[in-house]
C-alpha atoms as a printed R data frame, in Angstrom:
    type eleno elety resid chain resno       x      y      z
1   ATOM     1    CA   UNK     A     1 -15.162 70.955 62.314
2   ATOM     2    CA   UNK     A     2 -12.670 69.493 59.758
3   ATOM     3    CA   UNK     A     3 -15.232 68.637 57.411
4   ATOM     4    CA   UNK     A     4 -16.732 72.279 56.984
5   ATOM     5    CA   UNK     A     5 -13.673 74.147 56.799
6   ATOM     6    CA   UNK     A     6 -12.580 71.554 53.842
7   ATOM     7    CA   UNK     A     7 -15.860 72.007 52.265
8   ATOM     8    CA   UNK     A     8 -15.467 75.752 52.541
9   ATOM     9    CA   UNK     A     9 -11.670 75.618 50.785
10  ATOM    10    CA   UNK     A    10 -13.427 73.608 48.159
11  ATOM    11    CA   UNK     A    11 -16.323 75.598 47.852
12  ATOM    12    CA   UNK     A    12 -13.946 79.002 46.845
13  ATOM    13    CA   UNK     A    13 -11.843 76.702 44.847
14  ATOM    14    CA   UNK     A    14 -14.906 76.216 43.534
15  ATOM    15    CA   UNK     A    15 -16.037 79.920 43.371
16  ATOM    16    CA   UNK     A    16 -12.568 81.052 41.647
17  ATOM    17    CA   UNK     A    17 -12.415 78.611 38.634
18  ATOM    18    CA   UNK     A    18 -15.758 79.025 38.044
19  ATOM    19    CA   UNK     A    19 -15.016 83.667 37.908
20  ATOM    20    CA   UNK     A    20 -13.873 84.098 34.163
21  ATOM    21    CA   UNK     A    21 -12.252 87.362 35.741
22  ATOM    22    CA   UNK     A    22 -10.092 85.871 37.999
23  ATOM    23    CA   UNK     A    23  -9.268 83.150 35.195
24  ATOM    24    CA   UNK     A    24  -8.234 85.718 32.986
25  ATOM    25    CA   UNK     A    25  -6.108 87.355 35.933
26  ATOM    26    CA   UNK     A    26  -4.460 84.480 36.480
27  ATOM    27    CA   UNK     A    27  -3.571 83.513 33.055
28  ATOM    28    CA   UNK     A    28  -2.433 87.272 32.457
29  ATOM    29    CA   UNK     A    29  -0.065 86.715 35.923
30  ATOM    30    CA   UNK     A    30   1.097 83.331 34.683
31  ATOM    31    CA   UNK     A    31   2.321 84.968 31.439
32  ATOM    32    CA   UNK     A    32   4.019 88.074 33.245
33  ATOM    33    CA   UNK     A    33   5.840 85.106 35.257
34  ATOM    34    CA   UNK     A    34   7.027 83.175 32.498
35  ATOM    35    CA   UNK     A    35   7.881 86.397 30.753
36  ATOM    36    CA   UNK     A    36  10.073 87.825 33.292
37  ATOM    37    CA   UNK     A    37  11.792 84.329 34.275
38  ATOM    38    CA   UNK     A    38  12.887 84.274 30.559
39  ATOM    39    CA   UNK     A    39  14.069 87.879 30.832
40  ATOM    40    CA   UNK     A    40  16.157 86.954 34.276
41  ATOM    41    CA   UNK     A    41  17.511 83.763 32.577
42  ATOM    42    CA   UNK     A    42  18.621 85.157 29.365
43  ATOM    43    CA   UNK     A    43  19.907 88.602 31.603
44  ATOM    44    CA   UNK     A    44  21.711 85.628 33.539
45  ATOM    45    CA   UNK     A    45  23.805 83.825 30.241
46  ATOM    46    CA   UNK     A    46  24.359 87.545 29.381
47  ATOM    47    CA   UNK     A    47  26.191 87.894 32.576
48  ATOM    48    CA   UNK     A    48  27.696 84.418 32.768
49  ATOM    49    CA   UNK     A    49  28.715 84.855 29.003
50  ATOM    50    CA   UNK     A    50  30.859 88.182 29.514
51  ATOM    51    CA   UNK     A    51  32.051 86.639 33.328
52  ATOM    52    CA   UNK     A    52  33.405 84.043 31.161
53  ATOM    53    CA   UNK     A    53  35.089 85.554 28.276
54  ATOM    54    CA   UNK     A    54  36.696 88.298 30.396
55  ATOM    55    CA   UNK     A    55  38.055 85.580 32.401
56  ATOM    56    CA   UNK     A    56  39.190 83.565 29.609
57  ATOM    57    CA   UNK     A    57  41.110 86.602 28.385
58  ATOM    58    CA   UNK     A    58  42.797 87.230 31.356
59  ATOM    59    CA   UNK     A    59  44.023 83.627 31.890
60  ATOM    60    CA   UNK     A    60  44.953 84.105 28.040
61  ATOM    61    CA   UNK     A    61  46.962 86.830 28.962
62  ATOM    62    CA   UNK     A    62  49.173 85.820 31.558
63  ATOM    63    CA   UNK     A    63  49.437 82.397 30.145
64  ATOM    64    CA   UNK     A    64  50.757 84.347 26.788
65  ATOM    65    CA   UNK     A    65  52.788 86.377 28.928
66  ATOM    66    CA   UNK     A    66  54.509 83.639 31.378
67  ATOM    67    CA   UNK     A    67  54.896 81.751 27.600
68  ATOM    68    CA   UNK     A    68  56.645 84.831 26.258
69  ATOM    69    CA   UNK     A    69  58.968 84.980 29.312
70  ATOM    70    CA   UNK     A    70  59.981 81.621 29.162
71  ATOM    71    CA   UNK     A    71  60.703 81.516 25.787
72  ATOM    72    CA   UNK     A    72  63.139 84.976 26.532
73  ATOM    73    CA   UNK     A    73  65.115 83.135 29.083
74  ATOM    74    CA   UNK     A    74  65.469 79.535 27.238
75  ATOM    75    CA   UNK     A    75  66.946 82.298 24.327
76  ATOM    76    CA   UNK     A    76  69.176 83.542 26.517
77  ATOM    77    CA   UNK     A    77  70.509 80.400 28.051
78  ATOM    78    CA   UNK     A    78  70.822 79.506 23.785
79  ATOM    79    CA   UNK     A    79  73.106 82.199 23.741
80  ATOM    80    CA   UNK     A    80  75.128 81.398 26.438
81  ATOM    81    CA   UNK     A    81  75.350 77.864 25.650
82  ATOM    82    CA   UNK     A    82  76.231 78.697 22.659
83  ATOM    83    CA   UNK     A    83  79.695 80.990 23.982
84  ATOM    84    CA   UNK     A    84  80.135 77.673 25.755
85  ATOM    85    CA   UNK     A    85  79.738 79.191 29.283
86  ATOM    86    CA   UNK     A    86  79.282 75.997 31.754
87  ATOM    87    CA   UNK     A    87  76.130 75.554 33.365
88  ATOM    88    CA   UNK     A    88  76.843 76.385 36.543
89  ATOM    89    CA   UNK     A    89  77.733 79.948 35.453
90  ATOM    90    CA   UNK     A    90  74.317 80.405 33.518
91  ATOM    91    CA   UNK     A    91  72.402 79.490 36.373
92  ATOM    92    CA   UNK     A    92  74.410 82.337 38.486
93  ATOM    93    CA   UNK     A    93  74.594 84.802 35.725
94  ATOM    94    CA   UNK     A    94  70.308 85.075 35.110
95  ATOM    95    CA   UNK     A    95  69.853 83.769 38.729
96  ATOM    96    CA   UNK     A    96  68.038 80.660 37.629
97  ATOM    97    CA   UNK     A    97  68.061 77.289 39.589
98  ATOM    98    CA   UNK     A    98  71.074 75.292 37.871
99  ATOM    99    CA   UNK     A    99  69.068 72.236 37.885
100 ATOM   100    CA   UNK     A   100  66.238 74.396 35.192
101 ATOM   101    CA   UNK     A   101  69.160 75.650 32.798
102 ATOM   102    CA   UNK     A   102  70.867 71.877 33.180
103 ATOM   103    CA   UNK     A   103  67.215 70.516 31.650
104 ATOM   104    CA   UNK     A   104  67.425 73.382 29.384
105 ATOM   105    CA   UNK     A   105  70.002 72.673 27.831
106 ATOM   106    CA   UNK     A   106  70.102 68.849 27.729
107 ATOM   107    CA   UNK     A   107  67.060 69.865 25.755
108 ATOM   108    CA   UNK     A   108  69.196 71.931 23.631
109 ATOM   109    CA   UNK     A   109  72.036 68.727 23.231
110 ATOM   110    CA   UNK     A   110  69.186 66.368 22.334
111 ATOM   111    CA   UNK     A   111  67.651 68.247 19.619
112 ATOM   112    CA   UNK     A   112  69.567 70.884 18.205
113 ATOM   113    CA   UNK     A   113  66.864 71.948 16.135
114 ATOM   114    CA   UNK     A   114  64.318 72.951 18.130
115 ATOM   115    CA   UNK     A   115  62.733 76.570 18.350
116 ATOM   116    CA   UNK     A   116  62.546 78.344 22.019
117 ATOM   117    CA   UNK     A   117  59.332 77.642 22.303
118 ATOM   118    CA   UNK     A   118  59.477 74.138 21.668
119 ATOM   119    CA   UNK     A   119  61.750 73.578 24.228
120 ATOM   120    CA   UNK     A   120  59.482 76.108 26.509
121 ATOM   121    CA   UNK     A   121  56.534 73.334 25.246
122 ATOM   122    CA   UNK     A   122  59.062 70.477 25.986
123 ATOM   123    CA   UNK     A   123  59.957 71.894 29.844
124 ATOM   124    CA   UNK     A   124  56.273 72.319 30.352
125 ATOM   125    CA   UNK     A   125  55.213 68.950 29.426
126 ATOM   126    CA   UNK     A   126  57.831 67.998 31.978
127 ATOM   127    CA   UNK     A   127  56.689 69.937 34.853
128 ATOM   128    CA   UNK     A   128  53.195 68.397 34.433
C-alpha cells in the first residue's frame, strides 16, 4: 500500500529528528563537509593562482624575447639605412621580406627620431 510505506518514511523521519544522537551526528558531518569544501576550494585558487602566474611569465617571456628580437633587427636595418644600402639589398642581406624592411624604414623617413622600439611598437600596431 502507498499510504503505509509513506507513513513508514515519515514515521523514521520522524524517529531521526526526534534522536539528539543522530542530530548531533549530522551536524558534526555537516561541519566536516563544509570544512573540507573550503579546504578543496581554497587548495583549488592555490592551484589556479600558480597555473596562472607561471603562465603569465612564460607569455612574458617570449613576448620580451620576440620584443627584444625585433628591436635587434629594426637596429640593424638603422644601420644599414644609414650606409645608404637600398632596400632591396637589406632585405637580401638579413633575409627579411623586402616589403617588412620597406615599412621599416619609411618608419625611419617619417620620424627620424624615433627609438627601435618605437618603431618595433609602431610595426606592431600595424600588424594588428
Amino acid at each position: 500500500k502507498p499510504g503505509a510505506l509513506v507513513q513508514n518514511i515519515h514515521n523514521k523521519v520522524m524517529e531521526v529528528k526526534n534522536d539528539r544522537k543522530l542530530e548531533v551526528e549530522f551536524m558534526t558531518l555537516e561541519e566536516k563537509y563544509r570544512d573540507k569544501l573550503e579546504e578543496g576550494l581554497e587548495i583549488g585558487k592555490e592551484i589556479g593562482l600558480e597555473q596562472g602566474l607561471e603562465q603569465g611569465l612564460e607569455q612574458g617571456l617570449e613576448q620580451g624575447l620576440e620584443q627584444g628580437l625585433m628591436q635587434g633587427l629594426v637596429a640593424v636595418i638603422r644601420k644599414k639605412y644609414e650606409k645608404k644600402l637600398p632596400v632591396e639589398e637589406i632585405a637580401d642581406l638579413l633575409e627579411q621580406e623586402e616589403v617588412y624592411v620597406r615599412q621599416v624604414v619609411e618608419l625611419f623617413k617619417s620620424d627620424q627620431a624615433l627609438t627601435d622600439a618605437q618603431v618595433v611598437e609602431k610595426l606592431q600596431k600595424q600588424k594588428s
